[in-house]
C-alpha positions in Angstrom: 102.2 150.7 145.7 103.8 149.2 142.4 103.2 145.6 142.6 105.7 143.2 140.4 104.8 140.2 138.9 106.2 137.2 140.1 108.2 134.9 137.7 109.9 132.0 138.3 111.8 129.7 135.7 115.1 128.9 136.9 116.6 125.6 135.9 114.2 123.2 137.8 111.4 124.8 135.9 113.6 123.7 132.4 113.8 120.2 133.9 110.1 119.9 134.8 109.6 119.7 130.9 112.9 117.3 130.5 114.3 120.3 128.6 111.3 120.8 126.2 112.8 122.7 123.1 109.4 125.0 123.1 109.0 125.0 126.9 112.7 126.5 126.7 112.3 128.4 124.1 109.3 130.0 125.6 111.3 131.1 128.4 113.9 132.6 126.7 111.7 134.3 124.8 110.0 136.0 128.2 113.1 136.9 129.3 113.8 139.0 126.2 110.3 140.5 126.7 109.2 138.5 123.6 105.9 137.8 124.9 104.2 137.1 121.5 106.5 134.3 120.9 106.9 133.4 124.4 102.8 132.5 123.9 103.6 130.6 120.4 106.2 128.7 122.4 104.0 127.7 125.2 100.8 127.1 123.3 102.8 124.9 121.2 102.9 122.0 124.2 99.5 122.5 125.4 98.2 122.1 121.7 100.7 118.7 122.4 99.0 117.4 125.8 102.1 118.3 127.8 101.3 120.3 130.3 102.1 121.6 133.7 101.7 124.1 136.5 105.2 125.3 135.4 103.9 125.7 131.9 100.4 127.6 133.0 102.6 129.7 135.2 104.2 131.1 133.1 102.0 131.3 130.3 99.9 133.0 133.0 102.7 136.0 133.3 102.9 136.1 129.8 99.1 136.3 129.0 99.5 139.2 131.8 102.3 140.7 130.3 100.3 141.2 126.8 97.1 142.8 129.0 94.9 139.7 128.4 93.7 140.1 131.9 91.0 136.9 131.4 93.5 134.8 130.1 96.1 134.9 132.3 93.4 134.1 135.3 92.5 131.4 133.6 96.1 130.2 133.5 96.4 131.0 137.0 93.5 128.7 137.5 94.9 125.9 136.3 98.1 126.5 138.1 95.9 125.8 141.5 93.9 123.6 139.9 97.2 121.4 139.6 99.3 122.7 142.5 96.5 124.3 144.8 99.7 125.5 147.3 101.5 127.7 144.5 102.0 130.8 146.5 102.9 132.4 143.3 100.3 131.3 141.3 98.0 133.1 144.3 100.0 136.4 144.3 99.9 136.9 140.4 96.3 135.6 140.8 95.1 138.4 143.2 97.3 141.0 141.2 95.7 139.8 137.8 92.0 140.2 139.7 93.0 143.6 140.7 92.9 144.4 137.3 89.8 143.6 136.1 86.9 145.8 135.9 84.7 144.7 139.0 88.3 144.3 141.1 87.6 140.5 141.9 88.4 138.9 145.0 87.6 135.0 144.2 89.7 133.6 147.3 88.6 130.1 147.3 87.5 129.0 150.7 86.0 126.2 152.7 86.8 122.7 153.7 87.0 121.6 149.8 90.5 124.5 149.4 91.4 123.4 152.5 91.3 119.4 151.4 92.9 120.7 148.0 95.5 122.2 149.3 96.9 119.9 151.8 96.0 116.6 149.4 96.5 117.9 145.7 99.4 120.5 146.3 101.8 117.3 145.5 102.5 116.4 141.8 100.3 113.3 141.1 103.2 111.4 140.2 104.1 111.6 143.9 101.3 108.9 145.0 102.3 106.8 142.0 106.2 106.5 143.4 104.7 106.8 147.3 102.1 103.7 146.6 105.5 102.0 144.2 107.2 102.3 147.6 104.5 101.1 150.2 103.7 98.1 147.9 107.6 96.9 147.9 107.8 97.5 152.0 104.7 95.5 151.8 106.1 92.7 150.6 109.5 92.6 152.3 106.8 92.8 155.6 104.7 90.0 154.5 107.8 88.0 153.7 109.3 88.1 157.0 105.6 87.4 158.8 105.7 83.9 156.6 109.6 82.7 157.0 110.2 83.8 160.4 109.9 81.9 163.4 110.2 84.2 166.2 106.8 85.2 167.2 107.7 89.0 168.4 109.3 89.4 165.1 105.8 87.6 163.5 103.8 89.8 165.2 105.8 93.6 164.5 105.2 92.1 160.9 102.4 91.6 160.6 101.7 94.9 162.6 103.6 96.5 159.7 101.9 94.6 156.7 98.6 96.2 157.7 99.8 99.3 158.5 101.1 99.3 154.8 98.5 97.5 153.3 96.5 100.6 154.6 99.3 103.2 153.4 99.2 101.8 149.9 95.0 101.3 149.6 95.3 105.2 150.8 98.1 106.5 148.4 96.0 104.9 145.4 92.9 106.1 145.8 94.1 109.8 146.6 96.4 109.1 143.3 92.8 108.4 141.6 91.0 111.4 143.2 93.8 114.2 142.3 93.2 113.0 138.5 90.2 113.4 139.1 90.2 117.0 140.6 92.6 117.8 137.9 90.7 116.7 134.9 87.2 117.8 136.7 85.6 120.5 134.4 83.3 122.2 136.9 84.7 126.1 136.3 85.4 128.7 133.9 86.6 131.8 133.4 85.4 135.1 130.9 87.9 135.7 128.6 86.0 137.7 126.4 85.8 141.7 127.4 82.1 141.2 128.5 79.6 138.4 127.9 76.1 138.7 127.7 74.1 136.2 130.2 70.8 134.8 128.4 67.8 132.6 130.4 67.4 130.6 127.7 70.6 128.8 124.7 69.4 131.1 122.0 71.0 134.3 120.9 67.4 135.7 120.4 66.7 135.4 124.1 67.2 139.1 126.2 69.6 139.6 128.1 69.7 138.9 131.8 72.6 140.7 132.5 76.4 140.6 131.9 79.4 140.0 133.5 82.8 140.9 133.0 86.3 139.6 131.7 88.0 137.1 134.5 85.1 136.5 136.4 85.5 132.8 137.6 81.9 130.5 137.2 80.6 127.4 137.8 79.7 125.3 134.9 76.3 123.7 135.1 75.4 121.7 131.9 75.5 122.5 128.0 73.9 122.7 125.4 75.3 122.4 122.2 77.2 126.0 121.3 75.9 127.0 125.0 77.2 126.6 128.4 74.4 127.3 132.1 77.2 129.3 134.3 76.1 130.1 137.8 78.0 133.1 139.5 77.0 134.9 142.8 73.9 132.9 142.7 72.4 133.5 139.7 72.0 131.0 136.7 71.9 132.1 132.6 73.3 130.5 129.4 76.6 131.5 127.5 77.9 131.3 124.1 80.6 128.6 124.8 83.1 131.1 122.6 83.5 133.4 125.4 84.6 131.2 128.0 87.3 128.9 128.7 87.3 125.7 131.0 89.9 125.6 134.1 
């Protein structure tokens, strides 16, 4: 079967960015099979702090399109990472895996996907303007509970001010743990061909064994130009050059 990868960058992709010259610029590019500038274009706002799932999306198909198979993962990743419910950050995801050498399958599981996808796959802005919203029905509730006189109207208000007061202590501290799942620098993926896992920081140490471009691994500590990954269980240090963090 011929797979196709997905891309997506109609006009509410353009207006994600508020019309970003590069982020445009970048797609045009793409869509004139450009991909070399497509990637100058798109790198160009992540070296400026602007980014996106829209913007790792498609730097992901572009990465793809070029055959850097670890790269684009990695973009991938940070699509979920931001928007765990992109269906076609998944897709291209399993189709980039496919085309690695070990043919990956890293399907996140568990309760934690589960939680990340049904709490995280809004855009954090969305508890900011929900808790905005709670905060002012709050106080329209809390008014009425103090200036009215009728006591069934008192007491649906003050029903409602705790319900909100709830809503809105809710909305901020899932606003506070998305950041914090976002900017949360627990993985990593090989984007070198091969690296060579060591049981100790020092390039004179043998080699454990090796694992492959796109392989996704946990980050355990560092160690000045060295990184402890864990992956399938087993534990070894890294030159830090080889990887990048989701």
């Amino acid at each position: 079967m011929k797979y196709r990868l997905l891309f997506v960058f109609g006009l509410f992709l353009s207006l994600a960015h508020g019309q970003d010259s590069s982020f445009v610029a970048g797609n045009e590019a793409y869509a004139n099979g450009d991909y070399e500038k497509a990637l100058k274009q798109y790198n160009k706002i992540i070296g400026a702090e602007k980014q996106s799932a829209a913007l790792f999306y498609n730097l992901g198909n572009t990465y793809y399109k070029l055959d850097e198979i670890g790269e684009a993962i990695w973009a991938y990743e940070k699509v979920l990472k931001i928007n765990p419910g992109n269906k076609n950050a998944l897709k291209n995801l399993e189709l980039a895996n496919a085309k690695t050498i070990e043919k990956l399958d890293q399907t996140s599981v568990g309760i934690g996907n589960w939680l990340a996808i049904n709490f995280y796959n809004f855009s954090i802005n969305f508890w900011a303007i929900l808790s905005i919203v709670a905060s002012i029905l709050l106080a329209v509730s809390f008014y009425i509970y103090r200036t009215t006189r009728l006591q069934k109207r008192k007491n649906i208000a003050l029903s409602s001010t705790l319900i909100l007061m709830g809503l809105f202590c809710f909305t901020i501290f899932l606003g506070a743990k998305h950041k914090a799942y976002i900017l949360k620098r627990n993985y990593a993926v090989i984007v070198a061909d091969y690296v060579d896992i060591k049981p100790s920081p020092s390039e004179t140490a043998p080699t454990a064994f090796q694992i492959f471009e796109g392989t996704k691994v946990t980050l355990k500590r560092s160690n000045d130009n060295w990184v402890e990954i864990e992956v399938n269980g087993n534990t070894g240090w890294v030159l830090k050059d080889g990887i990048w963090e989701i």
